[in-house]
C-alpha positions in Angstrom: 66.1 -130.4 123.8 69.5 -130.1 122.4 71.1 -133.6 120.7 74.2 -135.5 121.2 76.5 -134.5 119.1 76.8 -136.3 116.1 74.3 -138.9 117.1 74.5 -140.8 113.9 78.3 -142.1 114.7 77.1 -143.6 118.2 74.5 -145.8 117.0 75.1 -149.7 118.4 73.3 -152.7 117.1 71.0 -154.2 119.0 74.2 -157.0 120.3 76.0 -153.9 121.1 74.6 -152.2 123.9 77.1 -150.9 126.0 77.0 -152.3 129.5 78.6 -149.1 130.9 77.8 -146.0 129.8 80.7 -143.2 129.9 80.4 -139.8 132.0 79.4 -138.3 128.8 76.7 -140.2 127.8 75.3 -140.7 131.2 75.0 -136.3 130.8 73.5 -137.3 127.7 71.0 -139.3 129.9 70.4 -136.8 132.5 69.6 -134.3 129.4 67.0 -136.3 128.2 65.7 -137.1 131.5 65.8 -133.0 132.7 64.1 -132.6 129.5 61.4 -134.8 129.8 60.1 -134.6 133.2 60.5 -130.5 132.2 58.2 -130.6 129.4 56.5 -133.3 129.4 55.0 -133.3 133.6 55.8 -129.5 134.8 55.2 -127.4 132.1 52.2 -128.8 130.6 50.7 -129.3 134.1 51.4 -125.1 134.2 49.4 -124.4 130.6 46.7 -126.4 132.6 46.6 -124.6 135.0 46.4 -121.0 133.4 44.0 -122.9 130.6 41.3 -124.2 132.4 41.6 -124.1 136.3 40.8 -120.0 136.4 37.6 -120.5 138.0 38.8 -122.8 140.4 39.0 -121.6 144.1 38.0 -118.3 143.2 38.2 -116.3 146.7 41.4 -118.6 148.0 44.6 -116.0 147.3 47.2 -116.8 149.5 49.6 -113.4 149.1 47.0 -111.8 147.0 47.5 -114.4 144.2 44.7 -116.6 142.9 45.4 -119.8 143.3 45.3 -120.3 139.3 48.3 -118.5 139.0 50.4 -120.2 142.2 50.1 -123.7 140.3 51.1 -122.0 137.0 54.0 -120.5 138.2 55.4 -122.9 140.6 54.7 -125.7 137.9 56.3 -123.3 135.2 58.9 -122.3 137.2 60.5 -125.8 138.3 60.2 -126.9 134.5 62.4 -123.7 133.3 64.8 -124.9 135.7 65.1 -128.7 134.8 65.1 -127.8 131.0 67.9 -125.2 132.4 69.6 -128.4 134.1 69.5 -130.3 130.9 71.0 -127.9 128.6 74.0 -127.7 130.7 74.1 -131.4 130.5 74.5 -131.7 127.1 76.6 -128.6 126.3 79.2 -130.4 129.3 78.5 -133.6 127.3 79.6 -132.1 124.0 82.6 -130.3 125.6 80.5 -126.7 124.8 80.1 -127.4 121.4 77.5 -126.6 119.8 76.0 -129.8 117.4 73.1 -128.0 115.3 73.1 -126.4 112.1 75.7 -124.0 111.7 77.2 -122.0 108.2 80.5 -124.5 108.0 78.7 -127.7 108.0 77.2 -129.2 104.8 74.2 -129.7 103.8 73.8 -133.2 104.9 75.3 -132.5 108.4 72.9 -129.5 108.9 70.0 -132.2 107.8 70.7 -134.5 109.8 68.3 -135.8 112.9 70.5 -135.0 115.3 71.1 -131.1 113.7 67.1 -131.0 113.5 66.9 -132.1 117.3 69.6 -129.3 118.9 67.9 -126.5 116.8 64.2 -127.3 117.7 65.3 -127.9 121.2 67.1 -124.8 121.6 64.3 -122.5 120.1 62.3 -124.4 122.5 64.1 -123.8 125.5 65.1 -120.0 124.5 61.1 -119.3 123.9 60.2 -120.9 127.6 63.3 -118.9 129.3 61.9 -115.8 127.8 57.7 -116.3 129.3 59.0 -115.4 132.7 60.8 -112.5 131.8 58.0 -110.8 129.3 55.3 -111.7 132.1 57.7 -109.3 134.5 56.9 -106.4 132.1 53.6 -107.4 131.2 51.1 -104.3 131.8 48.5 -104.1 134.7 45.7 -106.1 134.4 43.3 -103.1 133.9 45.2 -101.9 130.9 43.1 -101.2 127.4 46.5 -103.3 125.8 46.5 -106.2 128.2 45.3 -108.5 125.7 47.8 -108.2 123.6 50.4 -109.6 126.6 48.2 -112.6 127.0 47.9 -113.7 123.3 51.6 -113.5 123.0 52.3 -115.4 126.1 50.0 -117.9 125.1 51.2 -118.0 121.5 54.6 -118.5 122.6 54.3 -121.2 125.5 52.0 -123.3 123.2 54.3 -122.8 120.3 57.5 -123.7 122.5 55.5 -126.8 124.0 55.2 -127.9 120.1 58.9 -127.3 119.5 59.9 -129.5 122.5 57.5 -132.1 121.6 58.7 -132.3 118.0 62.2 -132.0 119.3 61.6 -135.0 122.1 60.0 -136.9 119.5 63.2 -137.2 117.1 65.2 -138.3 120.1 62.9 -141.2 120.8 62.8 -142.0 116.9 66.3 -141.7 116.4 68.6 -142.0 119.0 69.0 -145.5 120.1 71.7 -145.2 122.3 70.3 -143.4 125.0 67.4 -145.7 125.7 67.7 -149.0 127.1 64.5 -149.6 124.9 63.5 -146.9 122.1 60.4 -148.9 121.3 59.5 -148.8 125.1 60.3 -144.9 125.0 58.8 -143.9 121.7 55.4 -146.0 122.7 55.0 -143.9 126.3 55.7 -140.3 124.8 53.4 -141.1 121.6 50.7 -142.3 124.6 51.7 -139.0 126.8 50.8 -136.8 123.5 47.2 -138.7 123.1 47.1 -138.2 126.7 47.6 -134.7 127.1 45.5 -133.9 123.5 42.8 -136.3 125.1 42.9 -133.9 128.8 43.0 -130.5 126.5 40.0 -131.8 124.3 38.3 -132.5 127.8 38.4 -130.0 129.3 37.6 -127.5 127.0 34.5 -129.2 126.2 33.7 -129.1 129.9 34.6 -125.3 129.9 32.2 -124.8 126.9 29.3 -126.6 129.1 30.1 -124.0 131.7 30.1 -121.3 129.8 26.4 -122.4 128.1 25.1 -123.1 131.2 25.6 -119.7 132.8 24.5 -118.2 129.5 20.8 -119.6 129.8 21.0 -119.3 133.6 19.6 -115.5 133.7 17.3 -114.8 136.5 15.6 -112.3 137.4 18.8 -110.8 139.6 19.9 -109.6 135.6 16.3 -107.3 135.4 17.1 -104.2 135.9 15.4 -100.4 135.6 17.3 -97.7 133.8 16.3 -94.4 132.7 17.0 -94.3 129.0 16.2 -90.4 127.4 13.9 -89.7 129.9 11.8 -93.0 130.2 11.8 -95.8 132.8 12.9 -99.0 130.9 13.6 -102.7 132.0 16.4 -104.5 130.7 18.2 -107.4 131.1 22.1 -107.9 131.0 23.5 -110.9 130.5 27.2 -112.3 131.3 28.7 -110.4 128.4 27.6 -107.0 129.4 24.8 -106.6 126.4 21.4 -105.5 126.4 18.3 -107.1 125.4 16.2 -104.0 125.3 15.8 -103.3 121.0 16.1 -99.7 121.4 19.1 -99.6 123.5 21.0 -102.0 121.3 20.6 -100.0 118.5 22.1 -97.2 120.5 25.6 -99.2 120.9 27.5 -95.8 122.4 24.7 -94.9 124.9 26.1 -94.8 128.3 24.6 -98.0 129.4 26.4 -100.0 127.1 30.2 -98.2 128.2 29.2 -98.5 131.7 28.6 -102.2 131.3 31.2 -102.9 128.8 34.1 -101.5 130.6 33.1 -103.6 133.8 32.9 -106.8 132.0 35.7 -106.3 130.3 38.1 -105.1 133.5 36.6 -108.9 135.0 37.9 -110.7 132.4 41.5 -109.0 132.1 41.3 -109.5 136.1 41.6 -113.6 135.6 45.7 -112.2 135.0 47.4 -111.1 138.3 
């Protein structure tokens, strides 16, 4: 979230609230409002929904699309455009002029809060812009390199979340102009970070559960005979595609195990469209 420029020469005492706020500080307002409601309710809903609501609704795809990935991107995609909306603002606010750390300024100006703000607020913005566009050339789910896609895009949106927080953060800290109470402010987005750490923490634990419960809940659907060099053996599979039997686990190239392996592993690079 880019700052007003030079923040530091607007600062009122608390007698000196202005009653009416000019048209550039009331852009100043929509930015930090665009911002906000960007970050802070769309795109975090949207790493929710891509974290932890996978398994969700599993055979509901309207289009073809799992219903994971229609609340991602429609939560994703209306939080590009508001943080979108809200760097016009400010840019139209500061006459197009850029207000973070640049080669002509000193070193105090390119220290300053409001320097620190427009820089982690740009990177920010910049890195969420991009998630769209390097999930359009993303490979096919059943690619042997598909991983790699995800862990970048997930490196990146969490990483660019981090930004705007830190970026949102100094605004609330530090820029008493545009609030009509920074206490008010700071105390709501320092109870929305608890918040959202509290629902991540949450969940995951609940996702672990899951995942422990379907571990130990082998039945005897997993038996199975296979011939193995010429003998009749009974294994059991479980969810990651292993096998229990000793003498085929020491055997980690026999076909059984690709067979297995590659199906389990095309179902989990399946949870991406």
């Amino acid at each position: 979230m880019n700052s007003c420029s030079d923040m530091s020469t607007l600062q009122p005492t608390a007698n000196q609230l202005p009653t009416v706020r000019s048209n550039e500080d009331q852009l100043r307002v929509a930015h930090g409002i665009c911002m906000s409601l960007g970050w802070m309710v769309f795109l975090s809903t949207g790493i929710l929904f891509a974290r932890f609501f996978r398994d969700h609704l599993p055979n509901t795809q309207p289009g073809g699309v799992k219903m994971w990935f229609w609340g991602h991107r429609i939560f994703q995609s209306i939080g590009v455009a508001l943080t979108i909306c809200g760097f016009v603002c400010i840019f139209v606010a500061n006459d197009w002029r850029w207000s973070g750390p640049r080669a002509g300024a000193t070193v105090e100006e390119n220290q300053a809060w409001n320097s620190i703000h427009s820089i982690l607020g740009l990177l920010a913005c910049v890195i969420a812009w991009a998630q769209p566009l390097n999930a359009v050339f993303r490979c096919h789910p059943g690619e042997r390199a598909r991983f790699i896609f995800d862990w970048i895009h997930r490196f990146f949106g969490f990483g660019s979340w981090l930004l705007a927080a830190a970026a949102i953060m100094i605004a609330c800290v530090h820029f008493d102009l545009m609030f009509s109470s920074r206490v008010s402010a700071l105390g709501l987005f320092i109870a929305f970070i608890a918040a959202f750490g509290l629902c991540l923490i949450v969940l995951q634990l609940l996702q672990c559960v899951g995942w422990i419960k379907q571990r130990r809940g082998a039945t005897g659907a997993d038996m199975e005979m296979v011939q193995i060099g010429g003998q009749t053996r009974v294994v059991n599979s479980n969810s990651n595609g292993a096998v229990s039997d000793p003498q085929t686990a020491s055997h980690p190239l026999h076909p059984i195990h690709r067979r297995r392996l590659g199906h389990v592993h095309r179902n989990l690079r399946a949870d991406w469209p």
